[in-house]
C-alpha positions in Angstrom: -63.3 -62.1 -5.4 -61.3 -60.7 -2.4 -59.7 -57.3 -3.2 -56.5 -56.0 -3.0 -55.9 -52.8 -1.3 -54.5 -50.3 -3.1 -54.3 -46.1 -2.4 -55.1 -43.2 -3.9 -51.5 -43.9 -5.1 -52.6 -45.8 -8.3 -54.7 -43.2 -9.0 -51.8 -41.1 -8.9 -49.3 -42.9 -8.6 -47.8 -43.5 -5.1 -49.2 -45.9 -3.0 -50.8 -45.3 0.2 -48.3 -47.0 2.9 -48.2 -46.6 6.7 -47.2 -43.2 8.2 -44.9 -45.4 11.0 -43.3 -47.2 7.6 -42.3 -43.5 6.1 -42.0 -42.1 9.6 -39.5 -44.8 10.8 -37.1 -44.3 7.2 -37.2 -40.6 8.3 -35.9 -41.1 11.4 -33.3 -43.7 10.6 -32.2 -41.3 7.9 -32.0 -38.9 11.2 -30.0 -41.0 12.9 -27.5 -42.0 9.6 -27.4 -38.1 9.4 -26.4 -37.4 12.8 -23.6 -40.2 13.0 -22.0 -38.7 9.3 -22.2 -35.7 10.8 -20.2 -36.9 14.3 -17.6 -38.5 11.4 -17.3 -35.5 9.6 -17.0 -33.4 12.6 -14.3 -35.8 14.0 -12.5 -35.1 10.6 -13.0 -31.5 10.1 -11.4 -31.2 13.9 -8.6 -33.2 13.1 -8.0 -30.7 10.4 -8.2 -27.8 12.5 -5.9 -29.4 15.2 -3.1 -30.0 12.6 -3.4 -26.6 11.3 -3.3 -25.2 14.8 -0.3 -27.4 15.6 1.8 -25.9 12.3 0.6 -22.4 12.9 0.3 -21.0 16.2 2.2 -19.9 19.5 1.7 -22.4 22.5 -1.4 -20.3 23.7 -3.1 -20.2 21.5 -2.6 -24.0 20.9 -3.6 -24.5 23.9 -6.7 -22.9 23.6 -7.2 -23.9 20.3 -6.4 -27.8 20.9 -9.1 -27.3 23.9 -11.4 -26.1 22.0 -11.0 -28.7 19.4 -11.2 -31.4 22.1 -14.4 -29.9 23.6 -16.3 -29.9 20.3 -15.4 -33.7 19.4 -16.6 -34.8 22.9 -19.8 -32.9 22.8 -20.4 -34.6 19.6 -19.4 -38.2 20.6 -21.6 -38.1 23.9 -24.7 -36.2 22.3 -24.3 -39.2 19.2 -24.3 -42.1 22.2 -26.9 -40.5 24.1 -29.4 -40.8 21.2 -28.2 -44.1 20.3 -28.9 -45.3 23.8 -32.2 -43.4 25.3 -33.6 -42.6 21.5 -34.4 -38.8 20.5 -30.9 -38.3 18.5 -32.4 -34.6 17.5 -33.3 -33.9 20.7 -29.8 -34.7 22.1 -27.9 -32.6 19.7 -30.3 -29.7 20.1 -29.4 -29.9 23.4 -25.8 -29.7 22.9 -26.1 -27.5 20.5 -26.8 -25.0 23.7 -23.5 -25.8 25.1 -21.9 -25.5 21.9 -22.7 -22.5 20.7 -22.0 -20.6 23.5 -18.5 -21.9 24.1 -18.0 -21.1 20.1 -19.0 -17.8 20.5 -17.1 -17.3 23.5 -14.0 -18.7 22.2 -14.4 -16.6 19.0 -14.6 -13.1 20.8 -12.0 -14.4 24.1 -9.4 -11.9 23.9 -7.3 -14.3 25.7 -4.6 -14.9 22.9 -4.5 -11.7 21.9 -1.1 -9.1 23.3 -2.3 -7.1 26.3 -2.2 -4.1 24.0 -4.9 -5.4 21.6 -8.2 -4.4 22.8 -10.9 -6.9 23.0 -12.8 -5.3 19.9 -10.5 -6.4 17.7 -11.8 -9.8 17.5 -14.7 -8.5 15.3 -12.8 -7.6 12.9 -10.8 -11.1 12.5 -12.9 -13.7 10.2 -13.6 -15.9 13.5 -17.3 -14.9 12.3 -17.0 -18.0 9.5 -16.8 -20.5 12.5 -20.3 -19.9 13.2 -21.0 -20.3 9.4 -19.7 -22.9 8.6 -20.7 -24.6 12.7 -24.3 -23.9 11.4 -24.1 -25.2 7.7 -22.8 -28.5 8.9 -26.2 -29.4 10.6 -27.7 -29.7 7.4 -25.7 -33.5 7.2 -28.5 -33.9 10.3 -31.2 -34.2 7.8 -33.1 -32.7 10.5 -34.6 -29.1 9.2 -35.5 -28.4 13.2 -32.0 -29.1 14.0 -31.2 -26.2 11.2 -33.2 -23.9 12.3 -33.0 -24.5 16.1 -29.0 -24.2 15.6 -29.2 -21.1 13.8 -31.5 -19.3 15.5 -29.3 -20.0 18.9 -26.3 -18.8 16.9 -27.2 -15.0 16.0 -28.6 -15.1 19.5 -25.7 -15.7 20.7 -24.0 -13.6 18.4 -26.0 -10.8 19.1 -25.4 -10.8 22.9 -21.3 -11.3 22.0 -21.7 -8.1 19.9 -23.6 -6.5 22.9 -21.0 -7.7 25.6 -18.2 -5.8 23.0 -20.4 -2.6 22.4 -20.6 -2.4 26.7 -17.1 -2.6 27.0 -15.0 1.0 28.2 -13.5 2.6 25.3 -15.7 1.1 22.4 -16.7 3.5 19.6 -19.5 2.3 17.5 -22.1 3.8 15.2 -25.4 3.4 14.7 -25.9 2.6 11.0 -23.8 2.8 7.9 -20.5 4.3 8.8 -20.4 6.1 5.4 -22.3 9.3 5.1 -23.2 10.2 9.2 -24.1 13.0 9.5 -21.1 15.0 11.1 -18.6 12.6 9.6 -16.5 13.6 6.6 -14.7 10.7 4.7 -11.6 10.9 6.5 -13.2 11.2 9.6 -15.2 7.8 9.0 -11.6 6.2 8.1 -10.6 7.0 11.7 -13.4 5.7 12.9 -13.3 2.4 11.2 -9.4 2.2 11.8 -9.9 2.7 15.6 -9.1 -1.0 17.3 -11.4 -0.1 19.6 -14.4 0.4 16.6 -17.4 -1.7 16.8 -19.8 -1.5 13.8 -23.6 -2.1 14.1 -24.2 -2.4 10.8 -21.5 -5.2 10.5 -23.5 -6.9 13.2 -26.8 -6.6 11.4 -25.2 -8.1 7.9 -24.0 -10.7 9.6 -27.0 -11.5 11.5 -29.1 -11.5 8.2 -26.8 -13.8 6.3 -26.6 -16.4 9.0 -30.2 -16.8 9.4 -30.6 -16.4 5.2 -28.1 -19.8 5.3 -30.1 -21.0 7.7 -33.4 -20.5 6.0 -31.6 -22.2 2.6 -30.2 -25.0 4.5 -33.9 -26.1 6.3 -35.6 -25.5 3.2 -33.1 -27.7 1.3 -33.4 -30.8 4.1 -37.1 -30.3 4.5 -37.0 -30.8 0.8 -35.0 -34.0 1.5 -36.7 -35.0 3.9 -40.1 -35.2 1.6 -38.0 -36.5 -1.5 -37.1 -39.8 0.8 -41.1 -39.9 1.8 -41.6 -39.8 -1.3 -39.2 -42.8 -2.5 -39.9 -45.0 0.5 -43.2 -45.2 0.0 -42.7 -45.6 -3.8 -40.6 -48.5 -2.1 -42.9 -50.0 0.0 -45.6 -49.6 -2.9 -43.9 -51.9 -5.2 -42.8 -53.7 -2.2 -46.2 -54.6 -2.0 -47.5 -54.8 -5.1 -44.2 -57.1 -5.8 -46.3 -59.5 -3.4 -49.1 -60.1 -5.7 -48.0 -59.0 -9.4 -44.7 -60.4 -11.6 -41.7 -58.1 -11.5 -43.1 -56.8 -15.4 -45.5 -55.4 -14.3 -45.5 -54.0 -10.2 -43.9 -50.5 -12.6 -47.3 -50.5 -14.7 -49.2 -50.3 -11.7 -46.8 -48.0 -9.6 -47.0 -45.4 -12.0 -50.1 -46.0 -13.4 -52.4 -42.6 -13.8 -56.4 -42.9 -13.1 -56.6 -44.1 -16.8 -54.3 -46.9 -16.3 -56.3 -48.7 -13.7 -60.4 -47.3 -14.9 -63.0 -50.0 -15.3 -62.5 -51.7 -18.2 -64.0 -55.0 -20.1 -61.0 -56.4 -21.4 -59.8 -60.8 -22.3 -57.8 -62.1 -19.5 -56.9 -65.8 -18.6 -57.9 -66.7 -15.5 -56.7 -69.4 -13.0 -57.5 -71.5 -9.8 -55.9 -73.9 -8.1 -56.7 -75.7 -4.9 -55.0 -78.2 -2.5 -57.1 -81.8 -2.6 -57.9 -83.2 0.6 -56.5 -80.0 2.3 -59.2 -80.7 5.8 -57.4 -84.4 6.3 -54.0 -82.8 5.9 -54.6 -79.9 8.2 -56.4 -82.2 10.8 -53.2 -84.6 11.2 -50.5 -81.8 11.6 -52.0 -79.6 13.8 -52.5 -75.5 13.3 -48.9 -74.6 13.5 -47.6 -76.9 10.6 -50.9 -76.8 9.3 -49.8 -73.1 8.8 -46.2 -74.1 7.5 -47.9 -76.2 4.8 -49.8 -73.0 3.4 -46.6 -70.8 3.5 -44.7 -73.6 1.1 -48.1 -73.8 -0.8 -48.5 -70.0 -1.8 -44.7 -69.4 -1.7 -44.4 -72.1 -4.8 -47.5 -70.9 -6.7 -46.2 -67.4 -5.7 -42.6 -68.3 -7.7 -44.4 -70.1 -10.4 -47.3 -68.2 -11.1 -44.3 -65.1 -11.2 -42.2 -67.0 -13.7 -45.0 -67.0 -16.1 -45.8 -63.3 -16.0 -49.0 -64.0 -13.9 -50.7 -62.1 -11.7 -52.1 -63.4 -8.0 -55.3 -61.8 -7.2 -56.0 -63.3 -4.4 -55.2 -65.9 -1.7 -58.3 -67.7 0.1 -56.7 -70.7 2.1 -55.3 -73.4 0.6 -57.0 -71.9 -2.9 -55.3 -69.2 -5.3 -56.7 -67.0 -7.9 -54.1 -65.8 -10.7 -54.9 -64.1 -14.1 -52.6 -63.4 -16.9 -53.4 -60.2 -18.7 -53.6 -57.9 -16.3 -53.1 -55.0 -16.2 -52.6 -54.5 -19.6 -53.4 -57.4 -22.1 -50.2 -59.4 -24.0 -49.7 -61.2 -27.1 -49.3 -64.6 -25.0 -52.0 -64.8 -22.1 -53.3 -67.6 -22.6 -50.6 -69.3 -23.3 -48.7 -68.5 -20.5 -51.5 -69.6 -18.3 -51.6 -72.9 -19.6 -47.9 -73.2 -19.0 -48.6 -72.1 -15.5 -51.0 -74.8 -15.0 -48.6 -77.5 -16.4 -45.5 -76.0 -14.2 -47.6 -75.8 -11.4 -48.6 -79.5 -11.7 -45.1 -80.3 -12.3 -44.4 -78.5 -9.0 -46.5 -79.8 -6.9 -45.7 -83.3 -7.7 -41.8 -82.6 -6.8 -43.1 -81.4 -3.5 -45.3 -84.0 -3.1 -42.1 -86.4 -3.7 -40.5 -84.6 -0.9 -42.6 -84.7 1.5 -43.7 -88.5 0.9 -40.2 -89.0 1.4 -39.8 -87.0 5.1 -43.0 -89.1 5.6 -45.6 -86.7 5.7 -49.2 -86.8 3.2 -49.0 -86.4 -0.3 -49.7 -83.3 -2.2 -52.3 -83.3 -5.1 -53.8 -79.9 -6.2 -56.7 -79.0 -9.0 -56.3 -76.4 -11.6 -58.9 -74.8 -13.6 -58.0 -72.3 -16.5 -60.5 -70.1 -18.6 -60.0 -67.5 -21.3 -62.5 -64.7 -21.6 -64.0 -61.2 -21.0 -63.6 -59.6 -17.2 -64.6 -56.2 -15.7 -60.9 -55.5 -14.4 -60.1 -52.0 -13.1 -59.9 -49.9 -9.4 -62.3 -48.8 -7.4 -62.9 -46.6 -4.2 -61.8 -43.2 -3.2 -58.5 -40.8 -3.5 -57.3 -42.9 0.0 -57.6 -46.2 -1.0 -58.5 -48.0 -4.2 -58.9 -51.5 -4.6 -57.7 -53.6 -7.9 -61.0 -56.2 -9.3 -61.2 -58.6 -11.9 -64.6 -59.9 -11.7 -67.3 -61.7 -14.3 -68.4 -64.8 -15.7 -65.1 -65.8 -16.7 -63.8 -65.3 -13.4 -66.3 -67.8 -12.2 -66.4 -70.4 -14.4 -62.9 -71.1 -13.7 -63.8 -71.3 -10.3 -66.0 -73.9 -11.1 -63.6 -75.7 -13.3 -61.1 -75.7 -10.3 -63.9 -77.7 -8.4 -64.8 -80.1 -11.4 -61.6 -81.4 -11.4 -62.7 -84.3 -8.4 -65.6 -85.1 -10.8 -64.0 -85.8 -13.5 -60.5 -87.0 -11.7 -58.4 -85.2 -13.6 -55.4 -82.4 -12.3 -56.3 -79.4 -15.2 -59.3 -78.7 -17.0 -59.3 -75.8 -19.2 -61.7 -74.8 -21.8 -62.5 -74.8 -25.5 -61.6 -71.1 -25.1 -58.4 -71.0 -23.6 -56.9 -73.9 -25.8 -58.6 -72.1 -29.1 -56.6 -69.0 -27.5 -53.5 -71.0 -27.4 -53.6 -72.0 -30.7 -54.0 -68.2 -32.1 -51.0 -66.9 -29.9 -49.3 -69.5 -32.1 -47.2 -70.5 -29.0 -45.7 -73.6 -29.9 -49.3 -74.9 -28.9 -49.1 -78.3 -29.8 -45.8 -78.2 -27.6 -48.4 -77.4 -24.8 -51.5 -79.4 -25.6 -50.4 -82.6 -26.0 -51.2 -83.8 -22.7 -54.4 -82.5 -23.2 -57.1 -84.7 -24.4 -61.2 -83.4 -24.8 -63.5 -84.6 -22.4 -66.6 -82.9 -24.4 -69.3 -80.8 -22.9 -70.0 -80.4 -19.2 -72.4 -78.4 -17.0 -71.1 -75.4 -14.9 -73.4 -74.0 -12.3 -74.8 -71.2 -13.2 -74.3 -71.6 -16.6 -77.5 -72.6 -18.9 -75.2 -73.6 -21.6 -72.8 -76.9 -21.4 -69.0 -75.9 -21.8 -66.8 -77.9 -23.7 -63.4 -78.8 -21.6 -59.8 -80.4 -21.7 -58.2 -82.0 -19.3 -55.0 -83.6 -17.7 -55.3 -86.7 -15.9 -54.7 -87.1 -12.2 -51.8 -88.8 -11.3 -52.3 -90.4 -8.3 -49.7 -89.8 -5.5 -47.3 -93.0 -5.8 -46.9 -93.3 -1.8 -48.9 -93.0 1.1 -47.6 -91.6 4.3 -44.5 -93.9 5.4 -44.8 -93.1 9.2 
């Protein structure tokens, strides 16, 4: 039988899924980051200008509402750039140049300061927390580059701001802890540090550490993000696609199934096929592109019904269809559920049948064969990809029960073993078999022994094409 491609992921319980699928959630989940972080910037600044408005002189309004004007523009043009020519880190990394420099600048400008004050004395104000708290709010950027790239600029820039101050006339520094240099008593260090004009080294160092320490936790805490989302998108896209072949019930088996959950196994499973009759006249009247339409309302139906029934498709080959019922793991009610299948699937077909006689297209008849038996089912290949078989003799006698269906004209056959199956479940079988009637023993190829069937008449379409 065809086989199903799986990863190393049922093995262990992720599925293998493309690097652009994983790759493109990333950077979406860039770009979502980037635009929360443009809101919550726009926000924070409105903050900032109200407080500015309530609390300080005209000046250093002025300077301040400037300031707050320059930051939300930066961040509105570097957010529209990398909506419009892609690269939305790249953008605000770039930016991020502009914008920590003017910070920097605008935290040590002795511009609103009395003509008295000496420049120095803007290291000893708290402005040092803008740069904190500039830096922690590129971890909304889910970008850890961004992080890092942003706070490495920042205690550059920091450092050369403390450097500009230190090179200024009249600055008085020393060169590590102020407390216990040598030729300094106690009192003599007070002066020191109460001298406007004081610039402390170590005070620079500190505050150099810490900001790259934050910036070290915050990268560390989007990088670990970043591969908790790769991790749930392709646990997404795994039961995405395995949502595509197995019922709802049981894509979560299989998702999280270890290598014992999907080992080669013998193990009773009912096994279905179904086939569209007269499939070659169809396709040869409606040409390849509604030719191709037909096949997508053919698998999308046995898709829904098969599902409905707890079934499993293991495989599509044209206008044919493999299901089983029992896999993965083995129920109380497989073979019952298949024959159900068969009979909805009937049912089905027939309704569409009715439809499309009545847009005046061909008829719709299909043959179903159903067995109950012992299969190999299990994975096999390597820790990259795995594939998921069930394979045997059961596995092809229904084949071949799907195909005896035009020798003996009837819709279903199923065998002595699936209805003797039906019977033990205790399903309400005779609910199920009454349209069933025994047809005896017939001769599968490949089998020396006769098998002993059941079938469903055909029920011949009731209209021909009208046009």
């Amino acid at each position: 039988m065809d086989r199903r491609k799986f990863t190393g992921a049922v093995a262990g319980g992720v599925l293998a899924m493309p690097g652009s699928s994983i790759e493109a959630a990333v950077a979406a989940a860039e770009q979502d980051g980037l635009r929360f972080l443009l809101r919550v910037r726009l926000v924070v600044l409105a903050a900032v200008a109200l407080w500015l408005i309530t609390n300080y002189t005209p000046l250093r309004l002025a300077l301040g509402l400037f300031t707050v004007g320059a930051f939300a523009l930066s961040g509105v043009v570097q957010y529209q750039l990398g909506r419009r020519w892609g690269r939305p880190v790249f953008w605000a990394g770039a930016f991020t140049v502009f914008e920590v420099v003017f910070l920097v600048t605008v935290v040590l400008a002795p511009f609103t300061f009395p003509d008295d004050w000496p420049p120095q004395m803007q290291l000893r104000l708290v402005t040092v927390f803008y740069l904190f708290i500039y830096v922690a709010g590129t971890v909304l950027s889910y970008s850890p580059s961004l992080v890092v790239w942003t706070g490495a600029l920042t205690a550059v820039a920091w450092g050369v701001g403390h450097h500009i101050m230190l090179r200024l006339p009249g600055t008085v520094t020393v060169h590590g802890p102020l407390i216990g240099t040598p030729g300094l008593s106690p009192t003599g260090s007070l002066a020191v540090y109460l001298d406007p004009r004081f610039v402390s080294d170590a005070a620079w160092r500190t505050q150099t550490v810490l900001l790259l320490l934050l910036t070290l936790v915050l990268a560390a805490a989007v990088a670990r993000s970043r591969s908790l989302l790769r991790r749930q998108v392709a646990d997404h896209l795994a039961r995405a696609n395995l949502a595509r072949y197995f019922s709802p019930n049981v894509v979560d088996v299989l998702a999280s199934a270890g290598p014992a959950g999907t080992a080669a196994r013998h193990q009773r499973v009912a096994v279905l096929f179904a086939d569209v009759r007269g499939f070659t006249r169809i396709s040869e009247s409606i040409g390849a592109a509604r030719t191709m339409a037909f096949l997508q309302g053919f698998h999308e139906r046995v898709t829904r019904v098969t599902f409905e029934h707890g079934g499993t498709l293991e495989k599509y080959i044209g206008d044919a269809v493999m299901a089983t019922f029992g896999t993965p793991s083995s129920g109380p009610d497989d073979a019952s559920r298949a024959l159900r299948c068969a009979l909805a699937l009937a049912a089905e077909t027939s309704r569409w049948s009715a439809e499309r006689v009545a847009r005046g297209e061909l008829p719709v008849e299909i043959g179903i064969g159903a067995h109950y038996g012992e299969a190999v089912v299990g994975s096999i290949g390597d820790g990259q990809r795995l594939d998921y078989l069930v394979i045997g003799d059961t596995v092809n006698v229904t084949s071949r029960l799907e195909r005896l269906t035009r020798e003996l004209d009837a819709q279903i056959v199923v065998t002595d073993e699936l209805v003797t199956r039906v019977r033990a479940e205790g399903m309400a079988a005779d609910g199920l078999l009454h349209r069933f009637a025994l047809r005896g023993e017939v001769r599968v190829a490949g089998r020396s022994q006769p098998v002993t069937v059941w079938t469903v008449e055909r029920e011949p379409p009731s209209a021909r094409r009208l046009a």
